[in-house]
N, C-alpha and C positions, 0 to 999 in steps of 0.2 A: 568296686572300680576295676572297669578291666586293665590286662598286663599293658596294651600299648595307651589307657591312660596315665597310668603310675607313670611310665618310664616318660613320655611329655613333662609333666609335672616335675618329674624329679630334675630331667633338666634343665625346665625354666627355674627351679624355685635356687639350681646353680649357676644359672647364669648364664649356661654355654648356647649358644648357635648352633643349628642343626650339622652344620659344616664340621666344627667344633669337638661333638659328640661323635661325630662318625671318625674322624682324627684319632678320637684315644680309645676307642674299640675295633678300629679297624674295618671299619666299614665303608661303604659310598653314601652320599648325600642322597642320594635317590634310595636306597635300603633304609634311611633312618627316618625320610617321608614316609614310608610304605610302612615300617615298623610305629610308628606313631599313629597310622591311621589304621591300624588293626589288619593290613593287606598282607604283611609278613611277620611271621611266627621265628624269634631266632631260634637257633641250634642251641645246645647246652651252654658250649663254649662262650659263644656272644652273649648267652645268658651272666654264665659266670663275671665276665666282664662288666656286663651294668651293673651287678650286686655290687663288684668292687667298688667301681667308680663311684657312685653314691654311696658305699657303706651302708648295703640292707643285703637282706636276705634272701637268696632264692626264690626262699617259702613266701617272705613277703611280696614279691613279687608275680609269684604264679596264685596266688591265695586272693581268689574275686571280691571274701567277704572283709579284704579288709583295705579299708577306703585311705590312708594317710599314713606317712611314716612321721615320726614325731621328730617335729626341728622344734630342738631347745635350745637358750643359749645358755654354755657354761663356761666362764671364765676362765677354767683353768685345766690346762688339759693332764693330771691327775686325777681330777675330778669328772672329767668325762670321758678318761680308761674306764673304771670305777665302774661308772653307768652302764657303760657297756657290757661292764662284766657279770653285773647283777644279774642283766637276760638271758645269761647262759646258766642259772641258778635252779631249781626247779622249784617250784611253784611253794610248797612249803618254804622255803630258804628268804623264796623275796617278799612272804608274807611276813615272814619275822623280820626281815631289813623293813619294814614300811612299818610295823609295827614302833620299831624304836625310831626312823625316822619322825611318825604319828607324834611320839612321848617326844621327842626334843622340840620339835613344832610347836606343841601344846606350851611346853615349859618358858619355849622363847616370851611368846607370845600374854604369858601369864604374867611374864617378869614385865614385860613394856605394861599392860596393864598398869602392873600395880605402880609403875615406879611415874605413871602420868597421874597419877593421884597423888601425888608428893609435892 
């Protein structure tokens, strides 16, 4: 997905107005037409700025091969510090988090098992 479809995406799936979005980056309504329709490329700066505003990543953002940011709902925003913090882990780190994630999954799900046969 290219940069100026993420950034559409990312502000319909928030809800804002083209108007809206050009408001909390600083932009003109007519720049965020043109930025949407792949006519204009922003600068770092306005870069920076949509990463904020949505909460992604540059990288995510300039990176063609990668088509969705993941909207999850988590209840409780310790829990979705957390998540966040995981992706800054490297890659061994979140393999052993998903591991024992994996093992409590498994455990939950063994205990319902059994306890529906009771």
């Amino acid at each position: 997905m290219k940069l100026h479809e993420k950034i559409k995406q990312l502000r319909t799936q928030k809800g804002l107005l083209q108007a809206e979005f050009a408001e909390k980056i600083g932009l003109s309504h007519g720049h965020i037409t043109r930025l949407e329709t792949g006519k204009f490329n922003p600068s770092t700066e306005v870069l920076k700025k949509i990463a904020t505003l949505f909460d992604v990543s540059a990288d995510f953002l300039l990176d063609d091969t990668t088509d969705t940011a993941y909207d999850i709902d988590v209840k409780t925003k310790p829990l979705a510090d957390k998540l966040k913090l995981i992706s800054s882990l490297d890659e061994k780190q979140q393999e052993a988090i998903m591991t024992i994630i994996d093992s409590m999954l498994k455990e939950k799900k063994m205990k319902e098992v059994l306890t529906q046969g009771h």
